[in-house]
BADOTOR-124511 format. One record per residue: residue number from 1; residue in one letter; x, z, y of N, C-alpha, C, O, CB in turn. Coordinates in steps of 0.2 Angstrom, whole numbers, plus 2048, in hexadecimal, padded with zeros to 3 digits. Last residue first. Glycine has a CB too. Layout:
N
k:r:neast:nup:nnorth:caeast:caup:canorth:ceast:cup:cnorth:oeast:oup:onorth:cbeast:cbup:cbnorth
NUM:A:X:Z:Y:X:Z:Y:X:Z:Y:X:Z:Y:X:Z:Y $
...
REM end
This chain:
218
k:r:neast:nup:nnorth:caeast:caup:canorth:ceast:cup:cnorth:oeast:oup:onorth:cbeast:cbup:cbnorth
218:X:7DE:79B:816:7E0:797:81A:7E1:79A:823:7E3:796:827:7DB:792:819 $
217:X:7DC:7A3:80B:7DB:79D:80B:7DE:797:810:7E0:791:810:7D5:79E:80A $
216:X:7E3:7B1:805:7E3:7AF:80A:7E2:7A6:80A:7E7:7A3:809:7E7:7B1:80D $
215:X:7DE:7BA:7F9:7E1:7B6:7F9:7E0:7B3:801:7DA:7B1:801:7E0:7B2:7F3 $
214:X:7DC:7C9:7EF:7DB:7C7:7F4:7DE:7C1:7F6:7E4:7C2:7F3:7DB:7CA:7F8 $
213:X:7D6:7D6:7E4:7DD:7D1:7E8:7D9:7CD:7EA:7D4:7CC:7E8:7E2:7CE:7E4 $
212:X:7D3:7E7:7E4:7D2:7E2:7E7:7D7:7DB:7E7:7DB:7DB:7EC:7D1:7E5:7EB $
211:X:7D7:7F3:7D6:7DA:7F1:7DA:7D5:7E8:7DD:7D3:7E4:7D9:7E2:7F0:7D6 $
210:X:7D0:7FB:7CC:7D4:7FE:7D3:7D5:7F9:7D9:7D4:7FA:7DF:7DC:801:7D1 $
209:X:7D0:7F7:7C0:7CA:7FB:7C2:7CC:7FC:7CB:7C7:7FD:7CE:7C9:803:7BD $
208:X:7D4:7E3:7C2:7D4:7EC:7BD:7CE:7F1:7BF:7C8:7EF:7C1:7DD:7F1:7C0 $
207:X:7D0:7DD:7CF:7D5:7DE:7CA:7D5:7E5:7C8:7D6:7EA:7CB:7DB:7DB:7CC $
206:X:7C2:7D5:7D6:7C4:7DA:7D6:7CC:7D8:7D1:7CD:7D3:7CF:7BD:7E0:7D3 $
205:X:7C7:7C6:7E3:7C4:7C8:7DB:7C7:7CF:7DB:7CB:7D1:7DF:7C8:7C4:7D3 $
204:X:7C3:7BA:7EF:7C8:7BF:7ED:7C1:7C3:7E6:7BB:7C3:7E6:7CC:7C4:7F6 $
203:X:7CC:7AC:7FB:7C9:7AF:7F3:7CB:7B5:7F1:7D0:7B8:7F1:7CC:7AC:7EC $
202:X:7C9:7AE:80D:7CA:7B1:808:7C9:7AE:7FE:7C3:7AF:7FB:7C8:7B7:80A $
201:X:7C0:7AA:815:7C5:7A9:818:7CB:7AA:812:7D0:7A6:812:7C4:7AE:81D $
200:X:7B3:7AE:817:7B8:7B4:81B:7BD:7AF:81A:7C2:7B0:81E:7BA:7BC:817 $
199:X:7A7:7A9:811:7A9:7A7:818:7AF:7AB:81B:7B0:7AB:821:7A4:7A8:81D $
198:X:7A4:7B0:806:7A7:7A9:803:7A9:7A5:80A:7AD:7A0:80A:7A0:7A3:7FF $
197:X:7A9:7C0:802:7A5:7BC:808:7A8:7B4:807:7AE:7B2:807:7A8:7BF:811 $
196:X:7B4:7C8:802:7B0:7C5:7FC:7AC:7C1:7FE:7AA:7BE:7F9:7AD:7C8:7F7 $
195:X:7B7:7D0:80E:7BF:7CA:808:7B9:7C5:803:7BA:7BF:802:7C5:7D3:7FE $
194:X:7AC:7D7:810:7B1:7D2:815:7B4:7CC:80F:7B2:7C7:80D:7B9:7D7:819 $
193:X:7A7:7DD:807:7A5:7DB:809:7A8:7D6:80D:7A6:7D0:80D:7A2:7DF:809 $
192:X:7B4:7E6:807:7B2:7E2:7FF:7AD:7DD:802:7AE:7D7:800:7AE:7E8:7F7 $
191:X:7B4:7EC:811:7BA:7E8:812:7B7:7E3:80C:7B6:7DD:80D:7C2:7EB:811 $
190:X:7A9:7F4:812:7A7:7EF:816:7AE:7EB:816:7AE:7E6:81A:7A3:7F3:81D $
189:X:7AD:7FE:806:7A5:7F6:805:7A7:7F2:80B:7A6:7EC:80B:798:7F9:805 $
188:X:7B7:807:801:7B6:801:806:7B2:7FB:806:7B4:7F5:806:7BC:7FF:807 $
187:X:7BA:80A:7F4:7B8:810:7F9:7B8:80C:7FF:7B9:811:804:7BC:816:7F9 $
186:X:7BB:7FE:7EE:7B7:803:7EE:7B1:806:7F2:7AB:806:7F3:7BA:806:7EE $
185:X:7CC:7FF:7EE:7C6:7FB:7F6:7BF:7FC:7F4:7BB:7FC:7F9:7C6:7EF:7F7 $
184:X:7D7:803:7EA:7D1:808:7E9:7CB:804:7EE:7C6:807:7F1:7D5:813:7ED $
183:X:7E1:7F9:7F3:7E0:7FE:7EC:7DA:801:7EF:7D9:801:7F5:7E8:804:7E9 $
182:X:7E2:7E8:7F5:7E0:7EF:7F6:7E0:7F2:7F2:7DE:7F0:7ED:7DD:7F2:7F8 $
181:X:7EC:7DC:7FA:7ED:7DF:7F5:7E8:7E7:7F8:7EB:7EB:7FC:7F6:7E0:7F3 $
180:X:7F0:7CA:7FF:7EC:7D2:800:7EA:7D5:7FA:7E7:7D2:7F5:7E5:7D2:804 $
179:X:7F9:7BE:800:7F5:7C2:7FA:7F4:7C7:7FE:7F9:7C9:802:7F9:7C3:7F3 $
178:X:7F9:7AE:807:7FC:7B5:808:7F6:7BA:804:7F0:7B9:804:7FC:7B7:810 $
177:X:7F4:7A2:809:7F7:7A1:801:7F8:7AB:801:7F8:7AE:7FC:802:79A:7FF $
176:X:7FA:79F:818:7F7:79D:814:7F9:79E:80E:7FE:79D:80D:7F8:798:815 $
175:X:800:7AE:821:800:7A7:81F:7FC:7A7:818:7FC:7AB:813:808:7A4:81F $
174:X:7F9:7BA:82C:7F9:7BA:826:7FA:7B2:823:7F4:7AF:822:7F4:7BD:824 $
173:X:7F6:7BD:83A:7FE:7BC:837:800:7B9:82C:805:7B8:829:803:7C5:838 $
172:X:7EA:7BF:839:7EC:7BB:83F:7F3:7B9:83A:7F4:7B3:838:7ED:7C1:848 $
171:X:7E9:7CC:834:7E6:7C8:831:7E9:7BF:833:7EA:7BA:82F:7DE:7CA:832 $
170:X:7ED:7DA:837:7F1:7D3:833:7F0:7CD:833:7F4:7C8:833:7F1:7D3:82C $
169:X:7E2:7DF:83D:7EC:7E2:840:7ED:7DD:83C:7F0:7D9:840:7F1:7EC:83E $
168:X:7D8:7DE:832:7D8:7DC:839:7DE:7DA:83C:7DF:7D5:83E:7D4:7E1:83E $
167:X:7DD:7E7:828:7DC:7DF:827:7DC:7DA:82D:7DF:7D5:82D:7D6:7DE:823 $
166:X:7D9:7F2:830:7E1:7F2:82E:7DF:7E9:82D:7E0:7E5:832:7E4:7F8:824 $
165:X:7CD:7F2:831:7CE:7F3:835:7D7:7F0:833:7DA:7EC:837:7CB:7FB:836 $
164:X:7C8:7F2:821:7C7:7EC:826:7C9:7EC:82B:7C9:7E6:82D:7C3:7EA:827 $
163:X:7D0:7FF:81D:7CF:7F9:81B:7CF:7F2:820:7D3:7EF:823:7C9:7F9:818 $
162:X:7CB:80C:822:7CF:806:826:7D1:801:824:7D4:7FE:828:7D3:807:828 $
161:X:7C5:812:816:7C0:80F:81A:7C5:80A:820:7C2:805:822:7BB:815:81E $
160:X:7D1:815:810:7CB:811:80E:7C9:810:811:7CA:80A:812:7C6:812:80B $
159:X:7E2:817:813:7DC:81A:817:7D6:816:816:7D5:812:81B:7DC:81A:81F $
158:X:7EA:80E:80A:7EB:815:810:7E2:817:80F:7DF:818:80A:7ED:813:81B $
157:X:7F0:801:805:7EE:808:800:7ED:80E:805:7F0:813:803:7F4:80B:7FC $
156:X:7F0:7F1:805:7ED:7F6:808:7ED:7FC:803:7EB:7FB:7FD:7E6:7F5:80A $
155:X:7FD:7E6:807:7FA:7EA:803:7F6:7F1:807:7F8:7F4:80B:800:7ED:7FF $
154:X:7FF:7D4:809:7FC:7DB:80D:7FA:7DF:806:7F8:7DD:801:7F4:7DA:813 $
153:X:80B:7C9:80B:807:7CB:806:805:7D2:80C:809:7D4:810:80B:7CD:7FC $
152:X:814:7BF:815:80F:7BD:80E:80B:7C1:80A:807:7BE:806:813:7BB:809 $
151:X:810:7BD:826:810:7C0:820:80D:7BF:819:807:7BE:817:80E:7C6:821 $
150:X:819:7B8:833:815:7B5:82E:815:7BC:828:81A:7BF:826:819:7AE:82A $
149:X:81C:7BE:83D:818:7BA:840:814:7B7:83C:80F:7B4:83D:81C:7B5:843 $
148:X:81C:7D0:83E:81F:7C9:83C:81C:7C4:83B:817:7C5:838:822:7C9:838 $
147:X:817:7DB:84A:817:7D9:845:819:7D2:843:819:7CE:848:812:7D9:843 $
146:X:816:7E2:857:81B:7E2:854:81B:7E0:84E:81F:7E4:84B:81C:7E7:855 $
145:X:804:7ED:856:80A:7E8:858:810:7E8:855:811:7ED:852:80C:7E9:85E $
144:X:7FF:7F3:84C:7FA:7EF:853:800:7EB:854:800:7E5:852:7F6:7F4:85C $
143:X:804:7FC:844:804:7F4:841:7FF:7F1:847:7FA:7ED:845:800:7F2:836 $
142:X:803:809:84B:809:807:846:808:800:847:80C:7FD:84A:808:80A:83E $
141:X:7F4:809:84D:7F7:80A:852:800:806:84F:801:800:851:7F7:812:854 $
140:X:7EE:808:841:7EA:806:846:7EF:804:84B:7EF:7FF:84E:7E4:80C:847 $
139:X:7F6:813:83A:7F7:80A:837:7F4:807:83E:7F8:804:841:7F1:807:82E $
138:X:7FD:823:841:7F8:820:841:7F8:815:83F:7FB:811:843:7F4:823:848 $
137:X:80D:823:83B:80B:824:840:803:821:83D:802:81E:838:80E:820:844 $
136:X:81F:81C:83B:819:822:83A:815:824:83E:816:827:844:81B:827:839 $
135:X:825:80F:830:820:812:836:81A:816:836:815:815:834:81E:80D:83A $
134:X:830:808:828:82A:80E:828:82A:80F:82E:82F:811:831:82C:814:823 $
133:X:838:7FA:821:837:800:828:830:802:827:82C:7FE:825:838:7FB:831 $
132:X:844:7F4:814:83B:7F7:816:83D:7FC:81D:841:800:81D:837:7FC:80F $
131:X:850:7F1:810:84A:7EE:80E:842:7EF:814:83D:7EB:815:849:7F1:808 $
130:X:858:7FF:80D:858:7F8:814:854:7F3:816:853:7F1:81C:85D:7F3:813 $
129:X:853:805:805:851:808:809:851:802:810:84D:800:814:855:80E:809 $
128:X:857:803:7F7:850:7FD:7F7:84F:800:801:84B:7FD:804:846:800:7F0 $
127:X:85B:80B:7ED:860:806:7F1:859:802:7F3:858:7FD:7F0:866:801:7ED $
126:X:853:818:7EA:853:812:7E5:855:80B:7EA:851:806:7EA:84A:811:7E0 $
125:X:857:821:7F3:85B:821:7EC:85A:81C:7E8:85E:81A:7E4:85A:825:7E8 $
124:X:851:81A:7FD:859:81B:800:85A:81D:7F8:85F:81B:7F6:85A:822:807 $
123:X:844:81D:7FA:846:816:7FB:84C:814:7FD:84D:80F:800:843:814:7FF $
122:X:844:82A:7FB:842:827:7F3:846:81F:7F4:849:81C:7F0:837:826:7F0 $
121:X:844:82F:806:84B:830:802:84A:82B:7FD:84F:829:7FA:84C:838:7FF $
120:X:83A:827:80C:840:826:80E:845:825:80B:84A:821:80A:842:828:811 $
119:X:830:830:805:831:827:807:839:825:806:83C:821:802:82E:826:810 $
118:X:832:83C:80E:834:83C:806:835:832:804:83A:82F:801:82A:841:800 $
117:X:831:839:819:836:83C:819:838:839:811:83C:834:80F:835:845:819 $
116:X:822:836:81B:827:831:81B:82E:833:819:831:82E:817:828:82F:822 $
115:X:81F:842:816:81C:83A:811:821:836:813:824:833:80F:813:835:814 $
114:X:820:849:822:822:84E:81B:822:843:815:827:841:811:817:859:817 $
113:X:815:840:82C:81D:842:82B:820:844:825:824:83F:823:81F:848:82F $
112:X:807:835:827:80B:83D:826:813:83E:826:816:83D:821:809:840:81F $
111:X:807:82A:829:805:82D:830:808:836:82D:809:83B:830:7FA:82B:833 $
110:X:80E:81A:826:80C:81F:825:80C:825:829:811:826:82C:80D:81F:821 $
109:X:812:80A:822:811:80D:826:80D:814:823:809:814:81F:80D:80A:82B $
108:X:81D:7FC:81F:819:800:81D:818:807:820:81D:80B:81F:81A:7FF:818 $
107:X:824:7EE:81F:822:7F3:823:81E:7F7:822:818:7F5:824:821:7F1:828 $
106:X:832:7E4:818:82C:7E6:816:82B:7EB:81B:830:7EF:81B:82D:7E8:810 $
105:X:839:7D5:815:83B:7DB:819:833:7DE:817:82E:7DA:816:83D:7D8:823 $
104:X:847:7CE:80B:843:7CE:810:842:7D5:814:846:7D9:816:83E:7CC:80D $
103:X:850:7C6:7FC:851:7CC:801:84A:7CB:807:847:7C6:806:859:7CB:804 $
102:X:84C:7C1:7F1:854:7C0:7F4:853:7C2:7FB:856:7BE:800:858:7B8:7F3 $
101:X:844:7C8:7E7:842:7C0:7EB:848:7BD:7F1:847:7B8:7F5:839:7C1:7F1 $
100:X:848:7D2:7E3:84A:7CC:7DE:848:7C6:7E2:84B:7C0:7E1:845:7CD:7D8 $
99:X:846:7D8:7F2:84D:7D8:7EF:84E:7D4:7E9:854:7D1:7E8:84E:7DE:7EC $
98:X:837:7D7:7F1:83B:7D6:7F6:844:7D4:7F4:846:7CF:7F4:83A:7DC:7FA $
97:X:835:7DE:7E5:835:7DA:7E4:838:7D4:7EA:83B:7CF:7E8:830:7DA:7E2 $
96:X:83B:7ED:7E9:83E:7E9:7E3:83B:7E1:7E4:840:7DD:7E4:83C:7EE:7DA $
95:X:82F:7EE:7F2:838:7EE:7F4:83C:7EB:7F0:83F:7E6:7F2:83C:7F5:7F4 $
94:X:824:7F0:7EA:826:7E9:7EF:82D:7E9:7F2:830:7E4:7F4:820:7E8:7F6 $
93:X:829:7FC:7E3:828:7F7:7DF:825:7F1:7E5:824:7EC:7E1:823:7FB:7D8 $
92:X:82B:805:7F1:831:803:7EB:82F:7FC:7E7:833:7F7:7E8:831:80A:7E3 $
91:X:81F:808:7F4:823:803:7F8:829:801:7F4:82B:7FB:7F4:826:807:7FF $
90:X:817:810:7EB:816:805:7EA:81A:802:7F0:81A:7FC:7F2:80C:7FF:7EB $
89:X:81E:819:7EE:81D:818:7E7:81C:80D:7E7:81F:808:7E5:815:81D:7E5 $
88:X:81F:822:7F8:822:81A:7FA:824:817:7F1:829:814:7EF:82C:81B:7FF $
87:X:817:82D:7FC:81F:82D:7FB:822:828:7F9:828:828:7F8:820:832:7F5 $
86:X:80E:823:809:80D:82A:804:814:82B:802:819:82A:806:808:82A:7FD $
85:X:80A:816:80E:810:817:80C:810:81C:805:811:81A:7FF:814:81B:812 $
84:X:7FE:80C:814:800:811:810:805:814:80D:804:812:807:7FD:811:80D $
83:X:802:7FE:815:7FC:802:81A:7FD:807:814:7FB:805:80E:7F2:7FD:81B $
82:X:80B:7F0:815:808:7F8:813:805:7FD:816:808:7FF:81B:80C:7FB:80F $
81:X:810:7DF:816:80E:7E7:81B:80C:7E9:815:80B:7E6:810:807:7E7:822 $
80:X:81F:7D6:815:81B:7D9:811:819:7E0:814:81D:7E4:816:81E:7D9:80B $
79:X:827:7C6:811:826:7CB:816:820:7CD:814:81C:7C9:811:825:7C8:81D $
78:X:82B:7C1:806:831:7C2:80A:82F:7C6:80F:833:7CB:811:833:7BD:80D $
77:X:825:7B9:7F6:823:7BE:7FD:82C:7C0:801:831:7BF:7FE:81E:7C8:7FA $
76:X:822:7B2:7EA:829:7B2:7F0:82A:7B5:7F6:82F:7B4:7F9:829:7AC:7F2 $
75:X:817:7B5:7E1:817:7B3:7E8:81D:7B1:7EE:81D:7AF:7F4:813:7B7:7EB $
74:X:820:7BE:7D8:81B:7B7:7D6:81B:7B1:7DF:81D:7AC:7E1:812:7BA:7D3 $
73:X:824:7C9:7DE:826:7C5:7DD:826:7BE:7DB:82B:7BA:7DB:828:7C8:7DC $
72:X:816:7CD:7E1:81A:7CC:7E9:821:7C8:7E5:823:7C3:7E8:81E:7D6:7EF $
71:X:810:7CD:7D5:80F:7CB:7DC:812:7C9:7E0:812:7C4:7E3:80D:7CF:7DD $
70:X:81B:7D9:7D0:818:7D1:7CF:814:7CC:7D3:817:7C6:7D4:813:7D0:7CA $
69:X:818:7E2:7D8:81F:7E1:7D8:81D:7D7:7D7:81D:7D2:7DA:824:7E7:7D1 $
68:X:809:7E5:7D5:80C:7E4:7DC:815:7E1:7DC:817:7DF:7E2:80B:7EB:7E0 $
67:X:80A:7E8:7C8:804:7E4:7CA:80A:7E0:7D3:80C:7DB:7D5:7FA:7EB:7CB $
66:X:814:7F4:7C7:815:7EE:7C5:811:7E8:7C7:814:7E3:7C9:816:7EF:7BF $
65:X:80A:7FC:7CF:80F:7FC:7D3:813:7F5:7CD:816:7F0:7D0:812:805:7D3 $
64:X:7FD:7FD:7C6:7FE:7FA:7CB:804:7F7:7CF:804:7F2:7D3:7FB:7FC:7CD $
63:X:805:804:7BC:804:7FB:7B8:803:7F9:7C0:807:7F4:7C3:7FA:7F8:7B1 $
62:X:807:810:7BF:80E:80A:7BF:80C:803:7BD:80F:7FD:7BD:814:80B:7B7 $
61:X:7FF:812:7CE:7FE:812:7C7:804:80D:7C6:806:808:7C9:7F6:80F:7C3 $
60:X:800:817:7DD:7FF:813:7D8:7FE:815:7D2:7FC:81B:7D2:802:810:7D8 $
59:X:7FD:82B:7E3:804:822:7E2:7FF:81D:7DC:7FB:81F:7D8:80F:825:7DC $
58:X:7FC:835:7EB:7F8:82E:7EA:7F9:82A:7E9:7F8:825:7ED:7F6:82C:7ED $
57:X:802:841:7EB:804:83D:7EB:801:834:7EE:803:830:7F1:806:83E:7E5 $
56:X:7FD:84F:7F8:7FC:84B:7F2:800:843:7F2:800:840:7F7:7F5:84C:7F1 $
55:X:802:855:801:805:856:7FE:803:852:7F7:807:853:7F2:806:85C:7FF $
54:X:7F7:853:80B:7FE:850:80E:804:850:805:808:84C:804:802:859:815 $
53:X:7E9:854:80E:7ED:851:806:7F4:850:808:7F7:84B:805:7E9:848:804 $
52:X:7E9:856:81B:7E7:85B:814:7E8:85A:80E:7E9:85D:809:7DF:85C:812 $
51:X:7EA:849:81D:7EE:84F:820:7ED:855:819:7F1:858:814:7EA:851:829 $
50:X:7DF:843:81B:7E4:841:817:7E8:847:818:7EA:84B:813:7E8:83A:819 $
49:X:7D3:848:822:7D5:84A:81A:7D9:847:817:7D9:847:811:7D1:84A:816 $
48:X:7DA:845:82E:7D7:84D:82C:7D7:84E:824:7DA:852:820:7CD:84D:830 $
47:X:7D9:83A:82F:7DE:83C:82E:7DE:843:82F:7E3:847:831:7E1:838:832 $
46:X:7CB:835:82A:7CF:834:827:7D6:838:828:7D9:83A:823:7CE:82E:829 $
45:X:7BF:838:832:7C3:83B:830:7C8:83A:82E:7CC:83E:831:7C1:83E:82D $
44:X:7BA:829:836:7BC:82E:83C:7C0:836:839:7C4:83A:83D:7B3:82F:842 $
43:X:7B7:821:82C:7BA:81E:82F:7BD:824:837:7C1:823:83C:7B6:818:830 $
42:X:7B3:827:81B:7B4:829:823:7B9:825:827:7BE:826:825:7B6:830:823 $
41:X:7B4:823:80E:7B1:81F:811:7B2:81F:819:7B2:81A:81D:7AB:820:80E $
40:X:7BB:832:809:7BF:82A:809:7BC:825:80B:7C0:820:80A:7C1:829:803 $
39:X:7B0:83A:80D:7B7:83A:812:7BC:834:812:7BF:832:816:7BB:83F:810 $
38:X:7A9:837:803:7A6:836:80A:7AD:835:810:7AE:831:815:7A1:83F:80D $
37:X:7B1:83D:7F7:7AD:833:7F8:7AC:833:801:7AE:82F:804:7A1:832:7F2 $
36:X:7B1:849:7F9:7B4:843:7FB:7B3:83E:7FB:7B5:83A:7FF:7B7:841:7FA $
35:X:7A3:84C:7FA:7A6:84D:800:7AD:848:800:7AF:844:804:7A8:856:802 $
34:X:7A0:84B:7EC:79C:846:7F4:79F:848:7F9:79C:845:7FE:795:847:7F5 $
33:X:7A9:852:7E6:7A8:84C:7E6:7A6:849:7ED:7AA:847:7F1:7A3:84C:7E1 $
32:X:7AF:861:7F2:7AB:85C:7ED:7AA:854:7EC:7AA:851:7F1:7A5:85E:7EE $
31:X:7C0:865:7F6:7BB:861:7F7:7B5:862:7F2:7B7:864:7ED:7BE:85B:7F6 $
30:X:7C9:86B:7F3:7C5:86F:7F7:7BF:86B:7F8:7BA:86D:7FC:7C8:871:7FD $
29:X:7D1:867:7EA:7CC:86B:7E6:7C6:86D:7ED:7C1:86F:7EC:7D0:872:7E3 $
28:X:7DC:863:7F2:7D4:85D:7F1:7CF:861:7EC:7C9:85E:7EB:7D6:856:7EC $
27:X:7E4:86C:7F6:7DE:869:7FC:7DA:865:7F7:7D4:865:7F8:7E1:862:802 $
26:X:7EC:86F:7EA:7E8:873:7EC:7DF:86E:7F0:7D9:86E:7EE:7ED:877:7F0 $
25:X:7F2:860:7E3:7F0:861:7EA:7EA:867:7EA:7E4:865:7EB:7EE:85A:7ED $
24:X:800:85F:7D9:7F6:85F:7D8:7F7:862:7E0:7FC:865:7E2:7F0:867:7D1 $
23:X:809:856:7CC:80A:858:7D3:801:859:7D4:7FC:856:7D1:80E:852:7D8 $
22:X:80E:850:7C1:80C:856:7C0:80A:859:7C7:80A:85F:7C7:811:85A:7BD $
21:X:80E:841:7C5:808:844:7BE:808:84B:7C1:803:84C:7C3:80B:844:7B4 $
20:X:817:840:7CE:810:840:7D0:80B:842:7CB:805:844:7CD:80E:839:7D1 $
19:X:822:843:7C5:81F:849:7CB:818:848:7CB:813:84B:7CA:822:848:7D3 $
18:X:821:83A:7BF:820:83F:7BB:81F:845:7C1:81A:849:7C2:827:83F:7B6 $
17:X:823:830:7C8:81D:82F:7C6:81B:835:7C1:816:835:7BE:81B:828:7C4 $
16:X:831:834:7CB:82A:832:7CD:824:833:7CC:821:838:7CF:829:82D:7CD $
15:X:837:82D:7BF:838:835:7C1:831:837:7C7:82D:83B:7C5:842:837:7C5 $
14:X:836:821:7BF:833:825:7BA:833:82D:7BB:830:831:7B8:836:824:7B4 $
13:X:83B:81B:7CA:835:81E:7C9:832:821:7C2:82C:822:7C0:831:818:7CC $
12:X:848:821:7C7:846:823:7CC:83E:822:7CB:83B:827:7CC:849:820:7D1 $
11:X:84C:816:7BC:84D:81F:7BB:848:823:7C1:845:828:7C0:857:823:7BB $
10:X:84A:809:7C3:847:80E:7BD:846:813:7BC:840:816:7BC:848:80F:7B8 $
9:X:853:80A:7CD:84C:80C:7CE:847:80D:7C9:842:810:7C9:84B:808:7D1 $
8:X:862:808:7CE:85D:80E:7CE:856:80E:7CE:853:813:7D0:85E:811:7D4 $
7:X:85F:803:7BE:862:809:7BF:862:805:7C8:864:7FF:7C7:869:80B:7BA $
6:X:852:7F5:7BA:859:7F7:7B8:859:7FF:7BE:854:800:7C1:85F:7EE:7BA $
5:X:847:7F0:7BD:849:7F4:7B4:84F:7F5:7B4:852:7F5:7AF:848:7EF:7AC $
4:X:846:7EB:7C9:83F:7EF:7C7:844:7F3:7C1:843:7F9:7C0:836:7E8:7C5 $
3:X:84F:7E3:7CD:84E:7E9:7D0:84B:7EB:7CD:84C:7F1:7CF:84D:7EB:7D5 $
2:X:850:7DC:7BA:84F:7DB:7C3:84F:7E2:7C4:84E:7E6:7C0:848:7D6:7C7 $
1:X:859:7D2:7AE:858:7D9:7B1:855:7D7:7B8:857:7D3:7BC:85E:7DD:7B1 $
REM end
C-alpha cells in the first residue's frame, strides 16, 4: 500500500474528480474557440481570464495525476515547485509521493484566493497539508524568491504562455537529472521551442496527448 491507495486519499480524490466531472464554468461558454486559444497563448491577459475561470476546476486527469505521483516517486524527489495549484488536484498526487519518498517539501503557487482556500481544505483532509506551502499570488512574483537551493522536479500547469517565464524563476536551482513536467505546453510554442532545442540544456519528448517531459541535463 502507499499514500496514493490507501484511505485518506483514495476516497478523497475520487470524490474529486467526480465534482470536477460535474462541475461547468458558465465563463468559458463566453468564450469562442479562437478567443480562447488566443487567451491561453496571452502573456498580458492571463489573469483576466483565469479570474473568470475562478470556478472552474482544471485538474489533471487521474492517469496524469498518477503520471506525476510516479514520477516524483521514481525519481526520489524531495523538493518540488508547481506553478498552478487550482483546487490542489496534482498537489495531492506529488504530496503522496513526497510522503512515500519519506517526507520533503513542496511549493506551489496560485493567484485566485476562493482556489487556495479550497487547496488547503483538500490537502488538510487527505493528511498531506504539512507537506506543501501554497503561495498566493501572481507565479512571476510568488517563486522570484525564496526558493530551495536544489529542486528535483518542476511541474508547470498555470498560465500557458508563462511557461518559459516560470522555467526562467527555476531554472538556476534545478539539479542535474531534475524532471520538468508541463501540462497542456501546446498552448506554449516558445517554451516547446526552448526545452526541445538540442542546445537548452534539456532531453525532452511529448508524453500522451497533454503532457511535455523534460529532463534536466546538466
Amino acid at each position: 500500500m502507499t499514500t496514493l491507495t490507501k484511505a485518506p486519499l483514495t476516497p478523497l480524490l475520487a470524490r474529486l474528480f467526480e465534482e470536477a466531472k460535474a462541475a461547468a464554468s458558465p465563463a468559458m461558454a463566453e468564450f469562442s474557440q479562437e478567443e480562447r486559444d488566443r487567451l491561453l497563448r496571452s502573456k498580458t491577459d492571463y489573469r483576466d481570464f483565469y479570474g473568470r475561470l475562478k470556478d472552474l476546476w482544471l485538474a489533471v486527469s487521474p492517469e496524469t495525476g498518477t503520471l506525476l505521483y510516479m514520477l516524483a516517486r521514481g525519481s526520489g524527489a524531495r523538493v518540488i515547485i508547481e506553478f498552478g495549484t487550482s483546487f490542489g488536484i496534482s498537489t495531492l498526487y506529488l504530496a503522496a509521493a513526497l510522503r512515500d519518498n519519506g517526507g520533503g517539501r513542496l511549493i506551489t503557487t496560485e493567484f485566485e484566493p476562493s482556489k487556495v482556500v479550497r487547496a488547503k481544505a483538500n490537502l488538510r483532509e487527505g493528511g498531506l497539508v504539512d507537506l506543501v506551502e501554497i503561495r498566493e499570488g501572481d507565479a512571476l512574483e510568488t517563486l522570484s524568491a525564496d526558493l530551495p537551493d536544489r529542486i528535483d522536479l518542476l511541474l508547470l500547469d498555470g498560465a500557458k504562455a508563462l511557461y518559459p517565464e516560470i522555467l526562467n524563476l527555476v531554472e538556476s536551482r534545478l539539479r542535474p537529472g531534475a524532471l520538468v513536467i508541463a501540462d497542456n505546453a501546446d498552448f506554449s510554442p516558445d517554451y516547446l521551442e526552448r526545452v526541445r532545442s538540442p542546445a537548452s540544456g534539456y532531453m525532452s519528448t511529448p508524453f500522451g496527448e497533454d503532457v511535455e517531459l523534460s529532463v534536466r541535463l546538466g
